[in-house]
NUSERO-38768 format. One record per atom (N, C-alpha, C, CB): residue number from 0; atom name; x, y, z. Coordinates in nm, 4 decimals. Glycine has a CB too. Layout:
<atom i="NUM" at="CA" px="X" py="Y" pz="Z"/>
...
END
This chain:
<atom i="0" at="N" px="2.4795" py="3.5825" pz="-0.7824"/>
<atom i="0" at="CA" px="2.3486" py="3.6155" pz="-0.8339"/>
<atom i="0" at="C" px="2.2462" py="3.5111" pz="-0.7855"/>
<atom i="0" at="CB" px="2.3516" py="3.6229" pz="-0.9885"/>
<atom i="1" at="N" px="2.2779" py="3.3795" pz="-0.8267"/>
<atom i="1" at="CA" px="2.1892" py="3.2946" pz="-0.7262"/>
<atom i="1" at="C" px="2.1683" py="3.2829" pz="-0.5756"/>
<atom i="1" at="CB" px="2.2178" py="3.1870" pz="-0.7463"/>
<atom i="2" at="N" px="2.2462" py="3.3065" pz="-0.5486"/>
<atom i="2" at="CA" px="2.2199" py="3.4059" pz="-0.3448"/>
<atom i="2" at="C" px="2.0636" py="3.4790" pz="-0.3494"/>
<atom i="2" at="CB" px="2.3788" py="3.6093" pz="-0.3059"/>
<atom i="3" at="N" px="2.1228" py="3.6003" pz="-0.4021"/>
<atom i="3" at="CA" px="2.0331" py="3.6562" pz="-0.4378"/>
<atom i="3" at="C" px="1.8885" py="3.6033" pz="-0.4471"/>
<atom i="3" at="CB" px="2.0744" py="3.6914" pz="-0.5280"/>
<atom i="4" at="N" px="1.8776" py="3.5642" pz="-0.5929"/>
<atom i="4" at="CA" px="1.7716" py="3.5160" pz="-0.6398"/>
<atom i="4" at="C" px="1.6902" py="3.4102" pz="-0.5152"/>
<atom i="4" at="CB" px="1.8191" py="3.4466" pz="-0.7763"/>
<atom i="5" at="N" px="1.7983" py="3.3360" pz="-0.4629"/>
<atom i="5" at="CA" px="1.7250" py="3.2695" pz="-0.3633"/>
<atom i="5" at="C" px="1.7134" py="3.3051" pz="-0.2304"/>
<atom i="5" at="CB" px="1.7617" py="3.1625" pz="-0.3589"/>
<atom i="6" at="N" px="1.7519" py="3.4347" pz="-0.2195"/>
<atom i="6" at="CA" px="1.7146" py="3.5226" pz="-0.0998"/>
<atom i="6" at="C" px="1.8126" py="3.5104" pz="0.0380"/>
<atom i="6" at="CB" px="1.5612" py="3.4809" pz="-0.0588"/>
<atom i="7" at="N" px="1.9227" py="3.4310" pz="0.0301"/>
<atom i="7" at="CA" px="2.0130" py="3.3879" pz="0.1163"/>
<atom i="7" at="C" px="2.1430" py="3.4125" pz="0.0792"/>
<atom i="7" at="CB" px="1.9969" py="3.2652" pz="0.1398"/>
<atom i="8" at="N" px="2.2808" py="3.4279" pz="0.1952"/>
<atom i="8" at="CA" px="2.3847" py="3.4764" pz="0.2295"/>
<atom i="8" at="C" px="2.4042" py="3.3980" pz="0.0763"/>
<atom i="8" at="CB" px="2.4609" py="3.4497" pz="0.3849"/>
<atom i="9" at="N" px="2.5455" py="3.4569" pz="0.0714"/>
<atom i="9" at="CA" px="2.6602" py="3.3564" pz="-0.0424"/>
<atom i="9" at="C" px="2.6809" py="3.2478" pz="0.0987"/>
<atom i="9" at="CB" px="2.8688" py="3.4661" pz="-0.1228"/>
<atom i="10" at="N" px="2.6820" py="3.2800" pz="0.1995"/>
<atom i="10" at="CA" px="2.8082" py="3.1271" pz="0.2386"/>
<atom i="10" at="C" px="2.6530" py="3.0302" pz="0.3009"/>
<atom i="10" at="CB" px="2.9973" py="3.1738" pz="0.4369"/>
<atom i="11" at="N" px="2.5458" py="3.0799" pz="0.3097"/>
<atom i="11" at="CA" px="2.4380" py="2.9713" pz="0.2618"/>
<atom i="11" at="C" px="2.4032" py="2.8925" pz="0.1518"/>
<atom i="11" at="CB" px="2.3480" py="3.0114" pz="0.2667"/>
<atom i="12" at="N" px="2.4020" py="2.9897" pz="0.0506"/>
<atom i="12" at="CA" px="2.4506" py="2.9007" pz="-0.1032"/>
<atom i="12" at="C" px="2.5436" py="2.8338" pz="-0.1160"/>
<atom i="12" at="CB" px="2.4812" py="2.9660" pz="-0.2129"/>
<atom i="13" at="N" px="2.6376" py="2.8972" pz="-0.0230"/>
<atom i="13" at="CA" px="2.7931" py="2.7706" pz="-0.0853"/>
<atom i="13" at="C" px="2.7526" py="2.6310" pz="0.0010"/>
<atom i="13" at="CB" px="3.0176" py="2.8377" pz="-0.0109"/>
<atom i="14" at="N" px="2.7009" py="2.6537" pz="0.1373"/>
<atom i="14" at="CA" px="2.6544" py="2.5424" pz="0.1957"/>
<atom i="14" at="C" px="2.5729" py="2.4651" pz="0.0934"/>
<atom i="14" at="CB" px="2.5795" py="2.5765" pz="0.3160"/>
<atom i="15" at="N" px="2.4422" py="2.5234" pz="0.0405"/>
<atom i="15" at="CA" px="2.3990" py="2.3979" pz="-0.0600"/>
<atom i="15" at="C" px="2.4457" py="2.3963" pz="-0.2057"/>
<atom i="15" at="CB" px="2.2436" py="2.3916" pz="-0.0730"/>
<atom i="16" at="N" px="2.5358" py="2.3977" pz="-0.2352"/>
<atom i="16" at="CA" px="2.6349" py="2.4031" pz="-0.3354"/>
<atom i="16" at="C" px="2.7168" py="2.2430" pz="-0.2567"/>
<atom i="16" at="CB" px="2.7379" py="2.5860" pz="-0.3400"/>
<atom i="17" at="N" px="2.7112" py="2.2968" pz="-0.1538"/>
<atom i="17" at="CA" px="2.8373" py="2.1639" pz="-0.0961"/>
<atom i="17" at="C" px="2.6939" py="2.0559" pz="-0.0901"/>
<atom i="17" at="CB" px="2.9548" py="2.1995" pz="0.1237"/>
<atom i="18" at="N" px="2.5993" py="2.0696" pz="-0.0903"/>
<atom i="18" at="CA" px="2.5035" py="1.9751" pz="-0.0041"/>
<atom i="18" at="C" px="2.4574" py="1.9635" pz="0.1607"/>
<atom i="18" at="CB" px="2.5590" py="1.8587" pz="-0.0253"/>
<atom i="19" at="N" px="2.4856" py="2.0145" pz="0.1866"/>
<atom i="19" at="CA" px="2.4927" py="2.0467" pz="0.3444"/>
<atom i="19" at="C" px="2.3566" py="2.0175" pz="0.3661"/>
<atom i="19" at="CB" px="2.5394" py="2.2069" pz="0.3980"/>
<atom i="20" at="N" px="2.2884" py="1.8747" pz="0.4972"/>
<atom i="20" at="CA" px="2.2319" py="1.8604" pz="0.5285"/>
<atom i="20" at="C" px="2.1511" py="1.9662" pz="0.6335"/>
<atom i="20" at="CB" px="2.2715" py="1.7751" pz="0.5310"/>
<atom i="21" at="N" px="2.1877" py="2.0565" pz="0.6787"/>
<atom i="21" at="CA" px="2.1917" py="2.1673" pz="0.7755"/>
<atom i="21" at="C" px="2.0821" py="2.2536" pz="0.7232"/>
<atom i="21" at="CB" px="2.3356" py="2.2442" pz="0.7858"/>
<atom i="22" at="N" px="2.1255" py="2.2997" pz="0.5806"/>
<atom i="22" at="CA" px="2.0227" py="2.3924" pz="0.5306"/>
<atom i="22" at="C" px="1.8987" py="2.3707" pz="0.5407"/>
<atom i="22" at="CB" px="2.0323" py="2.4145" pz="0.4167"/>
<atom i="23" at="N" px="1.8016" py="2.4968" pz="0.5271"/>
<atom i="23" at="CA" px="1.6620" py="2.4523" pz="0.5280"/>
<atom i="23" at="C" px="1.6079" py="2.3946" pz="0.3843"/>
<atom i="23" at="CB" px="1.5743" py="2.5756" pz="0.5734"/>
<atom i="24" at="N" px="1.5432" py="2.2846" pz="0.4250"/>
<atom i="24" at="CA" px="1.4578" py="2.2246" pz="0.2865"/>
<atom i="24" at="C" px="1.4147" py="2.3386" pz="0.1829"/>
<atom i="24" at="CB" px="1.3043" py="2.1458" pz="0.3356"/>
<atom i="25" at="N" px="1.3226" py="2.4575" pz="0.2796"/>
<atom i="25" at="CA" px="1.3212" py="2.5521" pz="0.1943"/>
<atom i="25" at="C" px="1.3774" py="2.6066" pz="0.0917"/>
<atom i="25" at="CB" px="1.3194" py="2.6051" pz="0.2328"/>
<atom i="26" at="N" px="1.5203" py="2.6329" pz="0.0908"/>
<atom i="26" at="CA" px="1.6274" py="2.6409" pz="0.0429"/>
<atom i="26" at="C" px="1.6533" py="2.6078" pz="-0.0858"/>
<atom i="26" at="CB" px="1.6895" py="2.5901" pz="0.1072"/>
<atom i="27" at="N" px="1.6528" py="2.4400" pz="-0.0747"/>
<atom i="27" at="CA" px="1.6608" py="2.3679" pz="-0.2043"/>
<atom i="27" at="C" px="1.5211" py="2.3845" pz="-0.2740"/>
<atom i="27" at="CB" px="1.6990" py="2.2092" pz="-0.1824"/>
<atom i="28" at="N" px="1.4173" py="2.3830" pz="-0.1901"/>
<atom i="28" at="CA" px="1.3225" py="2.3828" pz="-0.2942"/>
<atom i="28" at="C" px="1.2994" py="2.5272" pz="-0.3924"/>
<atom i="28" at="CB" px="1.1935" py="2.3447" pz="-0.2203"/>
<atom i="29" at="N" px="1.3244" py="2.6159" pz="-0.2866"/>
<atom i="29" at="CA" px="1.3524" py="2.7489" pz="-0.4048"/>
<atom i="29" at="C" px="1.4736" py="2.7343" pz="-0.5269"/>
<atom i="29" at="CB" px="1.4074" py="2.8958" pz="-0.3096"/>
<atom i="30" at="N" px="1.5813" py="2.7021" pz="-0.4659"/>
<atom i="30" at="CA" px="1.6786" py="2.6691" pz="-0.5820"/>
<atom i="30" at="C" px="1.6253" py="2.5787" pz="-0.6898"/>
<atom i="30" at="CB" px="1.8032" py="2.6021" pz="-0.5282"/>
<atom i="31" at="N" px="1.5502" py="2.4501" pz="-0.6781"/>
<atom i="31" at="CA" px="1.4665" py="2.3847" pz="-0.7692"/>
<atom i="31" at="C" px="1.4097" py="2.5159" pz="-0.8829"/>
<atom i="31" at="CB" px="1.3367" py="2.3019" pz="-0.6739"/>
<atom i="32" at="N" px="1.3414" py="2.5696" pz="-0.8040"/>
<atom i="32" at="CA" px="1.2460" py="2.6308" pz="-0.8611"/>
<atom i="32" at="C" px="1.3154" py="2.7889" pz="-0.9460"/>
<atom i="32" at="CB" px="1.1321" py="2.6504" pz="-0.7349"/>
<atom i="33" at="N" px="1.4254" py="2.8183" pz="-0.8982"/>
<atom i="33" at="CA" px="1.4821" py="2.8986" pz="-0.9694"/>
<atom i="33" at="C" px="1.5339" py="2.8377" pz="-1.0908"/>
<atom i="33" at="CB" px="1.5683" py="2.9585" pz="-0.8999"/>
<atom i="34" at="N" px="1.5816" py="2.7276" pz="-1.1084"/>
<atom i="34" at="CA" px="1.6609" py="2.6687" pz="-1.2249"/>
<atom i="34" at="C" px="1.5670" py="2.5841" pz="-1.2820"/>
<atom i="34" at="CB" px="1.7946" py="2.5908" pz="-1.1888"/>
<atom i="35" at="N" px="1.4081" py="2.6135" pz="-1.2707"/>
<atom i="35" at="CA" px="1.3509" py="2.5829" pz="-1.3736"/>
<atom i="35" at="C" px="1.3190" py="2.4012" pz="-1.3337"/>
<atom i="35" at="CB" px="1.4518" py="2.6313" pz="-1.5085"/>
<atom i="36" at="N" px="1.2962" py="2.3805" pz="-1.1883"/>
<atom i="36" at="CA" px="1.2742" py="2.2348" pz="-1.1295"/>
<atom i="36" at="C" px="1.1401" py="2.2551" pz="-1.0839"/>
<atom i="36" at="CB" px="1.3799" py="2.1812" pz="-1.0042"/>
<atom i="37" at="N" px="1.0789" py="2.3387" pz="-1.0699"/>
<atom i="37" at="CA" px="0.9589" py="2.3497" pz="-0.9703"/>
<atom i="37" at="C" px="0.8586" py="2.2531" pz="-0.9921"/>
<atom i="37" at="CB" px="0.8904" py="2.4815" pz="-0.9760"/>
<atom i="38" at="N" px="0.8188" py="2.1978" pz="-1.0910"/>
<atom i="38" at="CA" px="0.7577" py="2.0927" pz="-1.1551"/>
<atom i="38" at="C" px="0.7309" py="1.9719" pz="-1.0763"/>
<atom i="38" at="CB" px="0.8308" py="2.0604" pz="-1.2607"/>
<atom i="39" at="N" px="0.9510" py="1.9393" pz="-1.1200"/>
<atom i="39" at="CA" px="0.9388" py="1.8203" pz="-1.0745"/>
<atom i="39" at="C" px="0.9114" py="1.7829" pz="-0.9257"/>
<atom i="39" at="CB" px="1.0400" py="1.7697" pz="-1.1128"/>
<atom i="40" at="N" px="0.9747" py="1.9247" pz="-0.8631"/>
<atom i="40" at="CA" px="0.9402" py="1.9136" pz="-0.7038"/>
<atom i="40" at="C" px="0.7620" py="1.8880" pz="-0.6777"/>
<atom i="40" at="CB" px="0.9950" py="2.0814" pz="-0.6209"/>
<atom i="41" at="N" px="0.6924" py="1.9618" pz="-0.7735"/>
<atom i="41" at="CA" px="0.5861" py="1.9962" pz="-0.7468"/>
<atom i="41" at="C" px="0.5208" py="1.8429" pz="-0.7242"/>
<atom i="41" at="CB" px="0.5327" py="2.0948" pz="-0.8519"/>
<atom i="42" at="N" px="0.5651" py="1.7304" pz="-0.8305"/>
<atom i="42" at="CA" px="0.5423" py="1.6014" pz="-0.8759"/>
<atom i="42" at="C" px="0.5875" py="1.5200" pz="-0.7544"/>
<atom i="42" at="CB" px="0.6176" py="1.5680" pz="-1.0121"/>
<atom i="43" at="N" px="0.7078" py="1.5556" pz="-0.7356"/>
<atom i="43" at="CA" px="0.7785" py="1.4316" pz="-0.5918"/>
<atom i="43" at="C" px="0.6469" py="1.4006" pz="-0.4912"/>
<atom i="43" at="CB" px="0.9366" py="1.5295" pz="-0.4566"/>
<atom i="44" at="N" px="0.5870" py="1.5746" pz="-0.4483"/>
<atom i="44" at="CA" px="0.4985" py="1.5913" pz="-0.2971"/>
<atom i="44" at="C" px="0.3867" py="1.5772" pz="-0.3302"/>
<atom i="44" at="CB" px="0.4993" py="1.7241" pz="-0.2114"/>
<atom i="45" at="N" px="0.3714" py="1.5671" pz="-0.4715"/>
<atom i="45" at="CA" px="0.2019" py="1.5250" pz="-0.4787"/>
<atom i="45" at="C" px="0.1551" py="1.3810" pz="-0.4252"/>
<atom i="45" at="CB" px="0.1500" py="1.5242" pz="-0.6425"/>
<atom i="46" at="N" px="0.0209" py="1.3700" pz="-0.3539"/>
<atom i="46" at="CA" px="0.0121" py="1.2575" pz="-0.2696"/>
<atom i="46" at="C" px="-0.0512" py="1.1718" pz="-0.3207"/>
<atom i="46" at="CB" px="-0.0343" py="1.2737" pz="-0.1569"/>
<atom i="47" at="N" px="-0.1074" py="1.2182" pz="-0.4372"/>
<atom i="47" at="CA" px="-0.1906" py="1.1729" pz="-0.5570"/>
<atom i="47" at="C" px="-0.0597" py="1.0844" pz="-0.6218"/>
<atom i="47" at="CB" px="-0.2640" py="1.3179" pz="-0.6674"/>
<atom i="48" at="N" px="0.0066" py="1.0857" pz="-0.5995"/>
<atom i="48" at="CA" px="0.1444" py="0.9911" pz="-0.7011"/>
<atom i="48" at="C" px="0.2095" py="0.8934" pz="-0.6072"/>
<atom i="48" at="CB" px="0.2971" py="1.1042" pz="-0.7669"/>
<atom i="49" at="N" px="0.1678" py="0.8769" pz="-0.5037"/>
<atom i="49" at="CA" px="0.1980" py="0.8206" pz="-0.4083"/>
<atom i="49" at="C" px="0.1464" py="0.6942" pz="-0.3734"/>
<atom i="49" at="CB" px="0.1843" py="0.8918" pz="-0.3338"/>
<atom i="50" at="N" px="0.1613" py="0.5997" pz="-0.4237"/>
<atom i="50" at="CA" px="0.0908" py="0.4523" pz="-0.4473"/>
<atom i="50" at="C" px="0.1055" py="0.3959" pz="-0.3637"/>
<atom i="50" at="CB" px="0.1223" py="0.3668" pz="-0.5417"/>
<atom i="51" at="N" px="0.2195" py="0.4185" pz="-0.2694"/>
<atom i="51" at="CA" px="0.2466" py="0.3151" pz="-0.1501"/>
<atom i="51" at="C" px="0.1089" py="0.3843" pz="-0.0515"/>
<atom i="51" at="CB" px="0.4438" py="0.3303" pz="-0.0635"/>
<atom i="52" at="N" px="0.1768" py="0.4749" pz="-0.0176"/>
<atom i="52" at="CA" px="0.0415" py="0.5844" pz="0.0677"/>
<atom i="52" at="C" px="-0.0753" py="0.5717" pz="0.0370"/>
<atom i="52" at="CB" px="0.0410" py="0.7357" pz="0.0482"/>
<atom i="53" at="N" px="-0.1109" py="0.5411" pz="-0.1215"/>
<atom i="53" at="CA" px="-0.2628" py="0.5455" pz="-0.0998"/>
<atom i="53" at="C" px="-0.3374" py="0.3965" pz="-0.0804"/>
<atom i="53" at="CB" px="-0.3281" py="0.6208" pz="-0.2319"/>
<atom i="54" at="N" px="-0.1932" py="0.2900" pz="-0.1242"/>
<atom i="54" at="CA" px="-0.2612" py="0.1409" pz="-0.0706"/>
<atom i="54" at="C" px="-0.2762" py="0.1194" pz="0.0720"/>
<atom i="54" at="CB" px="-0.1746" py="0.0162" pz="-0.1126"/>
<atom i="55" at="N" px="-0.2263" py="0.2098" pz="0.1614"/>
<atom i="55" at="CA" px="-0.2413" py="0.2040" pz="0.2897"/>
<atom i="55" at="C" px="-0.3458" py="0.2879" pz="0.3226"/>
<atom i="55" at="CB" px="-0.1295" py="0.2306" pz="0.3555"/>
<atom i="56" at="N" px="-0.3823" py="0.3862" pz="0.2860"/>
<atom i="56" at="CA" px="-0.5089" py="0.4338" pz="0.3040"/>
<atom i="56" at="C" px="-0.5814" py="0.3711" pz="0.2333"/>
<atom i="56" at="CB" px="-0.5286" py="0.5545" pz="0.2861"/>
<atom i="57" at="N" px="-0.6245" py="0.2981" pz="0.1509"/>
<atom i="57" at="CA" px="-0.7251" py="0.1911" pz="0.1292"/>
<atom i="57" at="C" px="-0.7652" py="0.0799" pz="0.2152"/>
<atom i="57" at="CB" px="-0.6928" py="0.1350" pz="0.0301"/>
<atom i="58" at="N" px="-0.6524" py="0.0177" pz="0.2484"/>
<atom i="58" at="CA" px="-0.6467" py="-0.0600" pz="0.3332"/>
<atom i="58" at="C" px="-0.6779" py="-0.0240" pz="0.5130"/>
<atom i="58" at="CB" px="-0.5274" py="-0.1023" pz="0.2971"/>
<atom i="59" at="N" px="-0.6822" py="0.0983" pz="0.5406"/>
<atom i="59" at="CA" px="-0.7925" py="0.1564" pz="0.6427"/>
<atom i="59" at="C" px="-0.8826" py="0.2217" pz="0.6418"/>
<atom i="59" at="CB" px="-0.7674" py="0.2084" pz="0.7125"/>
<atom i="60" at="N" px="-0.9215" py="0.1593" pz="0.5293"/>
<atom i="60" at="CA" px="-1.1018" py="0.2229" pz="0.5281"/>
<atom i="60" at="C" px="-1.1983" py="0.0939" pz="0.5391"/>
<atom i="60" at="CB" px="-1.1551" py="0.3165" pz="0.3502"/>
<atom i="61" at="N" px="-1.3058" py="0.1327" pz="0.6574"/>
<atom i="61" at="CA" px="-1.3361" py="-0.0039" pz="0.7264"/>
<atom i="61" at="C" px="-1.4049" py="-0.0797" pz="0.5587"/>
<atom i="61" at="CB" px="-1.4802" py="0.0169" pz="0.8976"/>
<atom i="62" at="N" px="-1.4515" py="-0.2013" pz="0.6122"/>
<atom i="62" at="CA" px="-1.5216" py="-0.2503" pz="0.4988"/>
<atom i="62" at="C" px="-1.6426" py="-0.2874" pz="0.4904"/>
<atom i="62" at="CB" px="-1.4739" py="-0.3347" pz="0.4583"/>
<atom i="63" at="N" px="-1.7037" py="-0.2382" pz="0.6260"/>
<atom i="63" at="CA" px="-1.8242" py="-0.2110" pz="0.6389"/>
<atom i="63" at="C" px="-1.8816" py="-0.1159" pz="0.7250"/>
<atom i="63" at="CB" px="-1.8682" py="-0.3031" pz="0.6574"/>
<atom i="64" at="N" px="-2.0038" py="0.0205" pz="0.7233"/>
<atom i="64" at="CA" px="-2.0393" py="0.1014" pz="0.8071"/>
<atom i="64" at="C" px="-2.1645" py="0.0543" pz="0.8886"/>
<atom i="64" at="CB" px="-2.0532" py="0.2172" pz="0.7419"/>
<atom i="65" at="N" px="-2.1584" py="0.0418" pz="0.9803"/>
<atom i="65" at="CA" px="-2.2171" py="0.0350" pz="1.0902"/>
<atom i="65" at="C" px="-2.3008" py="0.1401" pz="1.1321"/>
<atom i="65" at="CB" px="-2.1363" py="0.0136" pz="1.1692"/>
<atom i="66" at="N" px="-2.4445" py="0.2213" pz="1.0567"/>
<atom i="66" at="CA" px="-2.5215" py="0.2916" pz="1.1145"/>
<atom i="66" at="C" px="-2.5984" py="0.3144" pz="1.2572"/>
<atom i="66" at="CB" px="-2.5744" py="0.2813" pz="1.0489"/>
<atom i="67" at="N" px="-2.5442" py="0.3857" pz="1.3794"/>
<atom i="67" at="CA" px="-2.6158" py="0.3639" pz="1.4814"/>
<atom i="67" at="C" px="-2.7759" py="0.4240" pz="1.4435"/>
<atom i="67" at="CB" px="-2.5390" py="0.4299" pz="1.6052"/>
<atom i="68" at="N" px="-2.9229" py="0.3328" pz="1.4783"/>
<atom i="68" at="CA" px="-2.9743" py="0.4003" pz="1.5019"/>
<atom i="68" at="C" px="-3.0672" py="0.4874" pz="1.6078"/>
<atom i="68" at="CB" px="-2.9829" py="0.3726" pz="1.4476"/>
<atom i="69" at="N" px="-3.1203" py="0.5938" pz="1.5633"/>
<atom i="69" at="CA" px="-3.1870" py="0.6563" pz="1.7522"/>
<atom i="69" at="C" px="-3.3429" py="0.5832" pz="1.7357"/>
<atom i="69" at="CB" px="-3.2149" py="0.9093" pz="1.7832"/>
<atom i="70" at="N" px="-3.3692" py="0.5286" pz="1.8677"/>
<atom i="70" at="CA" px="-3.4634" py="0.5207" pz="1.8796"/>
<atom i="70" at="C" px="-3.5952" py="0.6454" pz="1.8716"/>
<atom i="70" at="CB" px="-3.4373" py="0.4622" pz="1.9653"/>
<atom i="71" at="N" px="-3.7088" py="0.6296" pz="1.8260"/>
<atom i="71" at="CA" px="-3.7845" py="0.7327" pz="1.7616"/>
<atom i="71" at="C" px="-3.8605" py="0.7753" pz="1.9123"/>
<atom i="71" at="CB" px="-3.8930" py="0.6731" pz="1.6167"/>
<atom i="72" at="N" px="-3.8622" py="0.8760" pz="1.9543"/>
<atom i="72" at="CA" px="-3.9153" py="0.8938" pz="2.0916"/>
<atom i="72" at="C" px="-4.0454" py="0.9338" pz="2.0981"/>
<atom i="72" at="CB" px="-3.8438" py="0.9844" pz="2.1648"/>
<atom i="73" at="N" px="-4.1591" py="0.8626" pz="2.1314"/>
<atom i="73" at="CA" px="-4.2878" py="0.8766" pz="2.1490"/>
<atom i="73" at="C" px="-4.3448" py="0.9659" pz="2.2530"/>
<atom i="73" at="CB" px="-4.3294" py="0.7641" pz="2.1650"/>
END
């Protein structure tokens, strides 16, 4: 029934049943989401929760802007 539900063979399910690196990510993340995980998956990929990532994007944002300007043409 969970085949099914997750739209793939039985001997694809039994693969991520075993863990099988092979399968598509897809895969697990539907199975998440069938047994009532979708949440937490939803939480892992948010980039907003991601503190390492966003101290590094802080840390390349210049720290000062430099306006070119045009000379006014007479």
């Amino acid at each position: 029934m969970m085949a099914e539900r997750l739209g793939v063979s039985r001997s694809t399910y039994a693969r991520v049943e075993k863990g099988d690196p092979t399968v598509a990510l897809g895969v697990y993340a539907m199975a998440l989401f069938v047994l009532g995980f979708g949440a937490v998956l939803g939480d892992l990929v948010d980039p907003g929760r991601d503190e390492h990532g966003l101290m590094l994007d802080a840390q390349r944002v210049p720290k000062r802007v430099h306006v070119k300007r045009n000379p006014v043409a007479t």
